[in-house]
C-alpha positions, 0 to 999 in steps of 0.5 A, a space after each residue: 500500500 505504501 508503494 501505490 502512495 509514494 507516487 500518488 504523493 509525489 506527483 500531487 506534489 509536482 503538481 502542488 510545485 507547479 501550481 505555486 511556480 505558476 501563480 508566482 509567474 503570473 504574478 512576475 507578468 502582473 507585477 512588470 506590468 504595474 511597474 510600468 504603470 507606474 513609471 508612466 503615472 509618474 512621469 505623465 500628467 493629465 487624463 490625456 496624457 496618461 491615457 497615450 501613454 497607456 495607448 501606447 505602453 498596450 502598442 508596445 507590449 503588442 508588437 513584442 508579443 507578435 515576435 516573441 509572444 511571451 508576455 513575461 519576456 515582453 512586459 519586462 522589455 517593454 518595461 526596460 525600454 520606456 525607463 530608456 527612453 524616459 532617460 533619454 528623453 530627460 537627457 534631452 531635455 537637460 540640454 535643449 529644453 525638449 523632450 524626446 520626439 519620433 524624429 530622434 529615432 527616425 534620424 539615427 546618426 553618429 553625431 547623436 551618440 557622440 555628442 552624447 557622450 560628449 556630454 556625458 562621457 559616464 554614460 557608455 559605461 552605464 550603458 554597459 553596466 545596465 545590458 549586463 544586468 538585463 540580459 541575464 534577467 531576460 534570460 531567465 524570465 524567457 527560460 521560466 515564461 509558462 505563457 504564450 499568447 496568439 500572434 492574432 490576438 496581439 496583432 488585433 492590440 497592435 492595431 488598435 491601439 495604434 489607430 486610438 493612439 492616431 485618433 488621439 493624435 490627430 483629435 488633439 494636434 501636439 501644441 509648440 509648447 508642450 515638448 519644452 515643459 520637461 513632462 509627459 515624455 511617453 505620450 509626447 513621443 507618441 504623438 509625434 510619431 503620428 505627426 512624422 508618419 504623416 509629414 513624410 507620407 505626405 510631403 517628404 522631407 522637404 516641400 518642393 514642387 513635384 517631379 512631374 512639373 521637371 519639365 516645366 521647371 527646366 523651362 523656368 530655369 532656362 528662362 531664370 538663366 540658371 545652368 545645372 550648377 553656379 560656373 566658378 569663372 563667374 567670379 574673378 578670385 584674384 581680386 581684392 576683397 573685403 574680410 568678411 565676419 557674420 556675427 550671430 548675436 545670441 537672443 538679441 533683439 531692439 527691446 524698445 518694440 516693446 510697449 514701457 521697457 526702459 533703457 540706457 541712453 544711446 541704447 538702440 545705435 547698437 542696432 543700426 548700420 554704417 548707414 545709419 539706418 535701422 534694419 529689422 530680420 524676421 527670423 523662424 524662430 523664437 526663444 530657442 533654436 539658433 540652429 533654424 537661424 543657422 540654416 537660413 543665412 549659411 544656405 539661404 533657405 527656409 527651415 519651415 519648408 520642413 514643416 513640422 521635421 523643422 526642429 531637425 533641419 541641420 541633422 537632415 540636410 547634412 551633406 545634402 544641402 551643398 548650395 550656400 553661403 560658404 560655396 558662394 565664397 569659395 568660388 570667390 577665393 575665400 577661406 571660409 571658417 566657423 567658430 561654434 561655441 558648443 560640441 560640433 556633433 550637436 544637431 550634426 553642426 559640423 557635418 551641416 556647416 562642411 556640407 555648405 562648404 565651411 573649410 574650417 569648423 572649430 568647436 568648443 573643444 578646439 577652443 580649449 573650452 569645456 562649456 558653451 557659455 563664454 565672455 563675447 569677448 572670448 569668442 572676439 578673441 578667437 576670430 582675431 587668432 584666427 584671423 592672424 593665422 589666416 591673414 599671411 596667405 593673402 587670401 579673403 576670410 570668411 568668419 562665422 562667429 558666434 556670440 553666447 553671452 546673453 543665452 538664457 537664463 536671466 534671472 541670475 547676473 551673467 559674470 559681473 565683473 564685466 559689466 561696463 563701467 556707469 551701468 545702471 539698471 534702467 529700472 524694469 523687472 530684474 530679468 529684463 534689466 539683466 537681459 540689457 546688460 548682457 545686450 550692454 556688455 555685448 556692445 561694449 566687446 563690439 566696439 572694442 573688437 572693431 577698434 582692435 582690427 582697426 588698430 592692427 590691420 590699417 591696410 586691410 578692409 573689413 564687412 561685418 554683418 550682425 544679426 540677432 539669432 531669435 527673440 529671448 524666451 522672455 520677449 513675450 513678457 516685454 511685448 505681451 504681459 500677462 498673455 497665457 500659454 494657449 494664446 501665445 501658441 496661437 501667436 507662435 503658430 501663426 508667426 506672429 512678426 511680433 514674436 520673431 523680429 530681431 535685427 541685422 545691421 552692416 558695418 564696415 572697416 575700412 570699407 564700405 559696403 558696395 551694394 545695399 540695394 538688397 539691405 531691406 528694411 525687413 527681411 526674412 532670415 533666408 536673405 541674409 546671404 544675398 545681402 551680404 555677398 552684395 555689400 562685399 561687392 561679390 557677384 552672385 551665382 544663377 541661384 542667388 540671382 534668382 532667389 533676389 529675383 524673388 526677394 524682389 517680387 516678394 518685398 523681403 519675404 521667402 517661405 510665406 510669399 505664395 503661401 510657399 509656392 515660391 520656396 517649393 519651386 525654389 526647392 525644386 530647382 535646387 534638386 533638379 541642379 543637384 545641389 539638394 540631394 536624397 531627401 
């Protein structure tokens, strides 16, 4: 009797065994899937939000179970992977004031990494650290996962919840502020998907005309004058000619368009030219990115023509947008130089800048700095090192230089011990008296930099031209106190010229500037180069004769004339003459 019982026992207690090693695996499975839940509830906020941020958690679980179809194995994946991309996206964030978007994905290159662990340089062994604690884990749970569950059914909650994360989308369109609030990293990044998803479907990369028209093209070009590519004997590069610095002045804009701010004595001559005229750039941006700014006076064309990929225009045109400024200088003999203040694989500058044809691109680390917020006076400096290295071969310079000084933010006072001497605070809030002073200690530099390559260089002539890159962040405190986030959105999405005017002023050293006809009172940002190669006396190429041609037409305005029927024909001719290329 004891020999029949001794298997009956031992098999109700492998069953026994598998029961409790079934319920502690189901509770694993449950318990994965709460942590995630409360990752996301933690990090999203509002019903909203929280509910894409579900959506979106249930997608991800669904499309790995159509793979790997163990929902322990795929739970514990997805849960790794949205920590990650939360890390990602607060990293992010730190250095740009934005949070993660799909186009950080869809656009992958080395640039990206590198730059991370530039600023980072702990992060690649985190990162290793990290795989070697979750593969071992993976393992395992893959080895003791009891469940499976049907491809069908996970590719019915792919579906779906990628159609309610569309709906969502689509119903309650992302709007310009919210991926700079630092939150709701999941459901933000979803909604951009769909955003890119859709702009690529519908428009490419870049809005031009379409390749259908290339033969009505063709005969605007022919009509244009414009051959396939600029001809270098166009321009004689023997000829002697000015220096050429192009200044961006960071966050800087004439404060007095603002109703009541109070400044210094003599505070708005800064902002005129050697003419003495006032002049007024309409830039695409506000309160943040240089790099739209960047894109537009190094190639002359329109960052919006991304439409809503537009944040990342230097990334997606490095190496393909080759028309710009900086060829337009070389066919004339130029030496052509950037000094950038941050890393060069931010937002793939370097790669950008090259492709436009910058011979030398000197970032923060050549400079021998380890931050990007410098005196102006350094980067004034810098210019001049160059400059006297440059200057025994004779040949033109072209200097890109960029001005850091006055970034945000405002409300802490930026090196005091160089504030001019009689400065007073002209009596506005402190944030706004301090953004004057940086404008103040930014003048000063100016005329001290001047006056340096007048002393030095008596017998060699100079053009500068400044610009301010955007308005600050602050700039619709000064202009609209007391206006509120959905209002200002609107303001920003319609380009309210309010919100986006700064300045561009020419002066000149020993010289003066050969042609101002181009120098309107207002212009968009996209026209800068025309007016610079101009006033350098410099001869412009088919591409840049026609775009004057439209300058003209459109009274200084590019993307907006034609409501953009102007720039996607511009476009389109550029990448029929090859000089935009893949996109």
């Amino acid at each position: 009797m004891s020999a029949v019982a001794g298997p009956g026992r031992s098999e109700g207690s492998r069953a026994e065994t598998r029961g409790v090693r079934f319920f502690a695996l189901a509770g694993l499975v449950a318990a994965i899937h709460l942590a995630g839940l409360a990752v996301l509830l933690t990090t999203e906020y509002g019903p909203f939000a929280i509910m894409l941020s579900v959506l979106a958690w249930v997608f991800v679980n669904c499309f790995l179970l159509v793979v790997l179809q163990r929902p322990g194995v795929c739970a514990a994946i997805a849960l790794a992977f949205i920590v990650v991309l939360i890390t990602l996206s607060h990293f992010k964030f730190g250095i740009l004031q934005l949070t993660l978007t799909f186009l950080d994905f869809l656009i992958i290159d080395r640039d990206t990494f590198s730059f991370l662990l530039s600023v980072f340089p702990k992060l690649q062994m985190q990162l290793i650290v990290a795989g070697g604690v979750a593969v071992p884990l993976l393992w395992l749970i893959w080895r003791f996962d009891p469940f499976r569950v049907r491809r069908r059914f996970a590719l019915t909650g792919v579906a779906a919840s990628a159609a309610l994360i569309a709906t969502m989308a689509v119903a309650s369109p992302e709007l310009a502020w919210e991926p700079f609030q630092g939150v709701n990293h999941i459901s933000n990044l979803a909604r951009s998907g769909v955003v890119a998803v859709s702009r690529l479907a519908s428009t490419g990369w870049i809005e031009a005309d379409p390749p259908a028209n290339r033969l009505s093209l063709a005969r605007d070009a022919r009509a244009a004058g414009l051959p396939a590519l600029p001809s270098d004997e166009a321009c004689d590069a023997t000829t002697k000619r000015p220096h050429i610095i192009m200044l961006l002045d960071e966050s800087s804009f004439d404060v007095t368009s603002a109703p009541d701010i109070k400044v210094p004595a003599g505070y708005s001559d800064y902002f005129k030219s050697i003419d003495g005229k006032q002049r007024t750039m309409i830039a695409e941006s506000t309160g943040g990115p240089t790099w739209y700014t960047e894109y537009n006076v190094l190639t002359g064309l329109s960052a919006r023509s991304f439409g809503d990929l537009k944040f990342y225009v230097t990334r997606i045109t490095a190496g393909r947008v080759t028309r710009g400024l900086p060829q337009a200088l070389q066919r004339c003999g130029y030496k052509t130089v950037s000094l950038y203040p941050t890393y060069g694989d931010f937002l793939s500058a370097r790669a950008f800048q090259k492709g436009t044809g910058i011979d030398q691109f000197i970032d923060m680390a050549e400079m021998g700095v380890n931050e990007d917020m410098q005196p102006d006076k350094f980067y004034f400096d810098q210019a001049l090192k160059v400059f006297a290295r440059e200057q025994p071969q004779q040949s033109p310079v072209f200097m890109f230089v960029y001005l850091t000084a006055n970034h945000f933010p405002w409300w802490s006072v930026y090196r005091p011990d160089l504030t001019p001497a009689g400065w007073t605070p002209p009596g506005n809030t402190d944030e706004v008296d301090e953004y004057i002073r940086r404008q103040i200690m930014t003048a000063h530099d100016y005329r001290e930099f001047t006056e340096r390559l007048k002393r030095d260089y008596p017998d060699e002539s100079f053009l500068v031209l400044r610009f301010g890159d955007h308005q600050p962040a602050i700039s619709q405190k000064m202009l609209e106190p007391g206006i509120d986030r959905k209002s200002l959105a609107k303001r920003l999405m319609a380009t309210d010229p309010r919100y986006f005017s700064t300045y561009y002023a020419i002066d000149g050293i020993n010289y003066s500037p050969a042609n101002l006809s181009s120098a309107l009172e207002t212009l968009d940002a996209a026209y800068i180069p025309l007016v610079l190669q101009e006033a350098a006396g410099i001869p412009l190429d088919p591409t840049f004769a026609e775009q004057k041609s439209i300058m003209l037409r459109c009274k200084g305005t590019f993307y907006a004339c034609k409501k953009g029927a102007e720039a996607r024909r511009f476009n389109r001719m550029l990448i029929d003459a090859g000089l935009i290329k893949g996109l």
